[in-house]
N, C-alpha and C positions, 0 to 999 in steps of 0.2 A: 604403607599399602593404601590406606583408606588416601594418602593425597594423590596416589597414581589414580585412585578409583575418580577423585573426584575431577581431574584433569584429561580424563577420558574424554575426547572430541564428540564423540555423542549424545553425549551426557552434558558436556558445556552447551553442544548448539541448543540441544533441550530447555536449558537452565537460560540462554539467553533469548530465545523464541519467550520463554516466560516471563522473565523479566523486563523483555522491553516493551512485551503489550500488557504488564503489567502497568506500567510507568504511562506509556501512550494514553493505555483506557484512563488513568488518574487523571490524568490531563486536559483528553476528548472529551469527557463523561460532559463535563461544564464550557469545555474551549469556546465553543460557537455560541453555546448562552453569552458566556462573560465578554463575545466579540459584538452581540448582535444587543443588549441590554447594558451591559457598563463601558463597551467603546463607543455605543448608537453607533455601528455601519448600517448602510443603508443596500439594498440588493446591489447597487453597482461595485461599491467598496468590497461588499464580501469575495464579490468575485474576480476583481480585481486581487485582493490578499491572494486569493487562489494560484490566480495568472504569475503573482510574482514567484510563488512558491514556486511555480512549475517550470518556470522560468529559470529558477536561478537552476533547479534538478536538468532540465534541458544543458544548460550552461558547461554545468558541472557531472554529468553523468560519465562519458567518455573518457573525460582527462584521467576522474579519476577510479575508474573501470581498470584503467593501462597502470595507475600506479599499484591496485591488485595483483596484478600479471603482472609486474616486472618487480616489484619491492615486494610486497609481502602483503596476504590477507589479513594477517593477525594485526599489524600497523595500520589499514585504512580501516578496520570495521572499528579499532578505537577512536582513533580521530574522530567518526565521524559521529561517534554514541557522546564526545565529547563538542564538539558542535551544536549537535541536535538537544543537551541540556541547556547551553550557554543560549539558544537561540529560545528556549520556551522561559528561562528566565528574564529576559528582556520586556518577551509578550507581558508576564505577571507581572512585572514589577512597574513598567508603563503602559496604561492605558490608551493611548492614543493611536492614532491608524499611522502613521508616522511610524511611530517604534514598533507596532505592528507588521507593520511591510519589513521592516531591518530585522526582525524576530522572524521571518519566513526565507530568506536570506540563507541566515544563520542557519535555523535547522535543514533548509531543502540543502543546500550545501553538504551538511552533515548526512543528511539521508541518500545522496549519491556515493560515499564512501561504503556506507554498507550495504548499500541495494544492489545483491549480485556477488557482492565479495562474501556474505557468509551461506550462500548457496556455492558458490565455488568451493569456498575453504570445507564445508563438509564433505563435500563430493570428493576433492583431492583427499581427504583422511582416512574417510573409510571406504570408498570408492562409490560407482551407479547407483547397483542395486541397493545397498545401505541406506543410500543417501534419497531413495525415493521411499523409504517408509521414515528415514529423519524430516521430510517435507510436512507428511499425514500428520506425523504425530507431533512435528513441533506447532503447528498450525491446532491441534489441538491444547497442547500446553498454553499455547501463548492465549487461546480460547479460556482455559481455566484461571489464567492472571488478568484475562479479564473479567471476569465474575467477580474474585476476589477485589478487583480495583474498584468496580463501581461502588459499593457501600462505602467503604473510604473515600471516595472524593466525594459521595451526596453527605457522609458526614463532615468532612472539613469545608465543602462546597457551602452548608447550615453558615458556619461562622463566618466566611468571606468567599466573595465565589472565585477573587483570582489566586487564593492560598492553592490548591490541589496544581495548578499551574506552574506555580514557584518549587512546590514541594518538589513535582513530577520532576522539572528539569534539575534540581542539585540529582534527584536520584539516577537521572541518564547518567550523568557524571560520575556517580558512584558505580554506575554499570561498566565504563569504561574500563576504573580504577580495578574493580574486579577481574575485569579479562584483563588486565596487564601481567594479573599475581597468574590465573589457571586457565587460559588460552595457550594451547601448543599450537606448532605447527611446524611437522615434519616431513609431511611428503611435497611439499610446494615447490616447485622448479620455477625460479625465474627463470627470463635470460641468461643466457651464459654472459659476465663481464666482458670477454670480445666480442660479444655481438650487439650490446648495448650502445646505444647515441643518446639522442634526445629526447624526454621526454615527448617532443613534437614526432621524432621519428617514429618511437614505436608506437606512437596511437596510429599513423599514419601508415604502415606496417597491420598493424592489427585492423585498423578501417579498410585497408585493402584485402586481407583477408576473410574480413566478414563480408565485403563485398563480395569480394569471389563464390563465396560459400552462398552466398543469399539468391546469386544467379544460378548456380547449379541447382538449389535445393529449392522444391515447388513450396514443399510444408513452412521451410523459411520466410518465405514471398509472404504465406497467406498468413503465419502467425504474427509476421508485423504487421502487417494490414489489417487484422483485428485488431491488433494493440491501437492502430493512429484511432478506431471507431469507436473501443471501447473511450478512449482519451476525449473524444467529441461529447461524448455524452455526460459523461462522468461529472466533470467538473460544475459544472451549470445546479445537478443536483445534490450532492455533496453541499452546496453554499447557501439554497435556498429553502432545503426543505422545512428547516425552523421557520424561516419567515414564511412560510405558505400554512403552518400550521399556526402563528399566529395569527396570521389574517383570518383563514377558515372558524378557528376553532376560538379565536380571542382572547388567546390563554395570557396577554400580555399584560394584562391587568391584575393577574394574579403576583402573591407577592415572591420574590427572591427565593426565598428557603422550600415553597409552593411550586416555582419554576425546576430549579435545583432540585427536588424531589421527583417530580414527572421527566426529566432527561434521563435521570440514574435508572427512574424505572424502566422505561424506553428502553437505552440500552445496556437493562440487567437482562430482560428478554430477547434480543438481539445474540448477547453471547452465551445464554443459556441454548436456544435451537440451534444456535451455531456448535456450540460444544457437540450436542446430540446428532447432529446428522453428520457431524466430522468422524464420529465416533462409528455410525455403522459405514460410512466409506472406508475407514480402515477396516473394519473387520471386513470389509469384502475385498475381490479381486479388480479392481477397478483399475486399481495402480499400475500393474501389472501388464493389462491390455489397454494398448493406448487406441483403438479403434472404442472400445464403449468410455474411452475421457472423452473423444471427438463428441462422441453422443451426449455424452454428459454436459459438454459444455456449450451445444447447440442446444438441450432442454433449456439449461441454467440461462441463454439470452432470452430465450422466448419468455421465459417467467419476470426477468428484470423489464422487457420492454413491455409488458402487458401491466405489469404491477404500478412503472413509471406512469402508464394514460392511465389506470384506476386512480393511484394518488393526484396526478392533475385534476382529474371531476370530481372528488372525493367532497361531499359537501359535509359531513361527519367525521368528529372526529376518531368515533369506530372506526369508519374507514381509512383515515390517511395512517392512523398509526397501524393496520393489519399490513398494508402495502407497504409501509417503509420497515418495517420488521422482514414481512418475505423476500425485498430488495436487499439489504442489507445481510442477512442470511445465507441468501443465494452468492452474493460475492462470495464471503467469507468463506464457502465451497469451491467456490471454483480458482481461488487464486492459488492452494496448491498443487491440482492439477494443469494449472497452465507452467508453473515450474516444471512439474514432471515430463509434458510435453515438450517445452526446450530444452530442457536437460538432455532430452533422451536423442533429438536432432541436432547439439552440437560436434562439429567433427573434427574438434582439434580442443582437448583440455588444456592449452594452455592460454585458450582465448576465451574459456569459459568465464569468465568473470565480466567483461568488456561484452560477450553477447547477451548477458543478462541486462547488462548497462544498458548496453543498443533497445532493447525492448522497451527498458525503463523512459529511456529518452524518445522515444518512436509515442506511447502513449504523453507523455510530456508536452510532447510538438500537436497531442489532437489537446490538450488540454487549453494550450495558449491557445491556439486555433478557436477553439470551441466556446471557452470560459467570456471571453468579452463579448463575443455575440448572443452567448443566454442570458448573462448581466447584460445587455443594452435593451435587449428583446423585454425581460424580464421588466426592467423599469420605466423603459417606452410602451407596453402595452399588459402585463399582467402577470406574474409569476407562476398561475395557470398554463398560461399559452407557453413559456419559458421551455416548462417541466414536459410540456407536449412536444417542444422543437427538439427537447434531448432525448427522447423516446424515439422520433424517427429519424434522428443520428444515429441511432447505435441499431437500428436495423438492418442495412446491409452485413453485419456477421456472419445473421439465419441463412446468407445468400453463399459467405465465404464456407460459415461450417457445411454447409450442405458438399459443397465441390471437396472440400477436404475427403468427408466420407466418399464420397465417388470416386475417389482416388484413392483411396486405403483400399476399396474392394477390389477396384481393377488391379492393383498390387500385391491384393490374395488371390 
C-alpha cells in the first residue's frame, strides 16, 4: 500500500517540482558566480550562453512537445531530467565558454522535453481542476527545495565553487533514475498506431492545429504575445544583473567564499518571500477565477518593469539587491498562474503538451531576439542603459493585459 501511496501522480508531481528546484537552486545558487569569476565571461559571452540556451529550447521545443503527445509523458520528462544533469556536468567540470555553450545545449535540449510534458502528464492524471491546485502547490514545494538547497551549495560553494555544479547535475540524473522506479502513467492517449506517420507529420498536424485554435481563440493570440515580451525582456537581465552589482556595488574584490556567501544570501531571500506569498495565493481563490489572474498578472508586470528602472539607477547596494529580490519574486508568482491560464484555454487535451511547448518556444524566439541586443547595448554603452532597454521591452504587456480584462468583462 505505502508503494501505491507513494506512486500516486500527485504526490510524484509534488516530489519532482521538489526535487528538481531542489537540484536547480544547488546549481543557480553559484552558476553565474562561477560563470562570471572562474570562467571570466564578459557581458557579451554571458548573454550569448543565454542566446544559445534558448536557442537550442527554440530548436527543440516542438519536436519534442509531439514526442509527449504521441509516445508518452513519462519517456520525455526523463530524458530530458537525464540531459539536463549530463549538460550541468560538462559546465562543472570544464571551465571554459566553449564547454559552456555545449553545457547549454545539453540542458536547454533536456529542458524542452520537460517543459510542458509534466504540466500535461498531471493534468491527464488527475484531470483540470486537480491539476490547477498541483500547479500552486508544486510551485510551492519546489519553493521549499529551494530554501533547503541554498545552504548546501553556499556550504559546498565554501570548498569549490563549481563542486554544487557537478553535484547538482549527477543528482538531475538521479532524479530521472527515480521516476523510472515511481512515475505512472495511465490515462495518457496517444495516437492511435493507424493514425501515426512521421514524427515530421504529427508535429505538422499538431502545428496546424495550434494554429487553427490560435486564430479562433483571442486569449490565445494575446498569451503568446506576452510570452514573445516577456522573452524580450527577460534574457538581457537574467545575465547581467551580477555584473551591474559588481560594478555598482564592487563586490568583485571580495574574496570567493565572501562572494559565495552574499549570492546564497541573495537567493535564501528570493525563495523565502517566494515561499510566503505562494502560500497566501493558494489559500485564496485566485485560481479559480481567471479574471482576478488577468489582474494578478497585469499588477505583477507593473512591479517587474518598475523594480527593472529602480535596479538600473540604483547607485546602493541597498537598492539594487531590494529590486532584484521584488523582481525575482514577483516572477516566481506569476509563472503559476500563467500555467493555470493556458491550461484552462487549451481546447484539445491531446495537444496539450505541444501548446505548452509552443508558449515555451514563442518566449524563447523574444529571448534570441532580445538577448544579443541587451548584450551589445550592454557592452557598447553600459549595463545601466541595457537593464533600462529591457524594462521598456516588456512594457507593452500593461497594454496587452489591459485588453485581455476588456474582454473578459464584455464576456461577462
Amino acid at each position: 500500500m505505502s508503494i501505491l501511496k507513494t506512486r500516486d501522480p500527485y504526490r510524484i508531481y509534488i516530489y519532482t517540482c521538489f526535487l528538481s528546484q531542489l537540484f536547480f537552486t544547488f546549481i543557480f545558487t553559484i552558476n553565474l558566480l562561477y560563470q562570471v569569476k572562474i570562467v571570466m565571461l564578459e557581458p557579451l559571452q554571458l548573454v550569448l550562453v543565454g542566446t544559445v540556451l534558448e536557442l537550442s529550447v527554440f530548436l527543440f521545443e516542438i519536436p519534442t512537445g509531439v514526442i509527449s503527445d504521441v509516445k508518452s509523458r513519462k519517456l520525455s520528462i526523463i530524458i530530458g531530467y537525464f540531459l539536463i544533469g549530463g549538460g550541468f556536468l560538462i559546465e562543472g567540470l570544464f571551465p571554459f565558454f566553449t564547454t559552456v555553450l555545449l553545457a547549454q545545449v545539453a540542458w536547454g535540449i533536456g529542458y524542452t522535453f520537460t517543459s510542458g510534458s509534466q504540466q500535461a502528464w498531471i493534468t491527464d492524471e488527475v484531470g483540470e481542476e486537480r491539476a490547477s491546485k498541483a500547479f500552486i502547490n508544486g510551485a510551492k514545494a519546489g519553493n521549499l527545495g529551494q530554501i533547503i538547497a541554498i545552504p548546501l551549495s553556499i556550504l559546498m560553494g565554501l570548498f569549490m565553487i563549481n563542486m554544487p555544479i557537478i553535484i547538482g547535475g549527477l543528482c538531475m540524473i538521479g532524479l530521472a533514475v527515480y521516476l523510472i522506479i515511481f512515475m505512472k502513467e495511465e490515462k495518457f492517449k496517444p495516437l492511435d498506431k493507424t493514425k501515426r506517420t512521421s514524427s515530421w507529420e504529427n508535429m505538422k498536424g499538431n502545428m496546424t492545429k495550434i494554429i487553427f485554435y490560435s486564430k479562433a481563440s483571442f486569449l490565445m493570440r494575446m498569451l503568446f504575445l506576452i510570452a514573445l515580451f516577456v522573452g524580450f525582456y527577460s534574457e538581457g537581465f537574467d545575465r547581467l544583473w551580477l555584473s551591474q552589482l559588481f560594478t555598482i556595488a564592487n563586490i568583485a574584490v571580495l574574496k570567493d567564499e565572501h562572494l559565495v556567501l552574499l549570492m546564497g544570501g541573495i537567493q535564501f531571500v528570493v525563495v523565502l518571500v517566494s515561499f510566503i506569498a505562494l502560500h497566501f495565493v493558494n489559500k485564496g481563490s485566485i485560481q479559480q477565477n481567471i479574471r482576478q489572474i488577468y489582474m494578478a498578472l497585469l499588477i505583477g508586470s507593473l512591479v517587474i518593469i518598475t523594480s527593472l528602472l529602480g535596479f538600473a539607477v540604483s547607485t546602493y547596494i541597498a537598492g539594487l539587491l531590494v529590486f532584484y529580490v521584488i523582481i525575482q519574486v514577483t516572477r516566481q508568482v506569476m509563472y503559476p498562474l500563467e500555467d493555470i491560464w493556458l491550461n484552462s484555454i487549451i481546447p484539445d487535451s491531446s495537444t496539450r503538451a505541444t501548446f505548452f511547448s509552443v508558449k515555451g518556444q514563442v518566449d524563447a524566439i523574444g529571448q534570441i531576439g532580445g538577448g544579443p541586443v541587451i548584450g551589445y547595448i550592454a557592452t557598447s554603452f553600459t549595463i545601466k542603459t541595457a537593464i533600462i532597454v529591457s524594462a521598456i521591452l516588456l512594457t507593452p504587456v500593461l497594454f496587452l493585459y489591459n485588453i485581455v480584462l476588456k474582454k473578459s468583462k464584455e464576456n461577462n
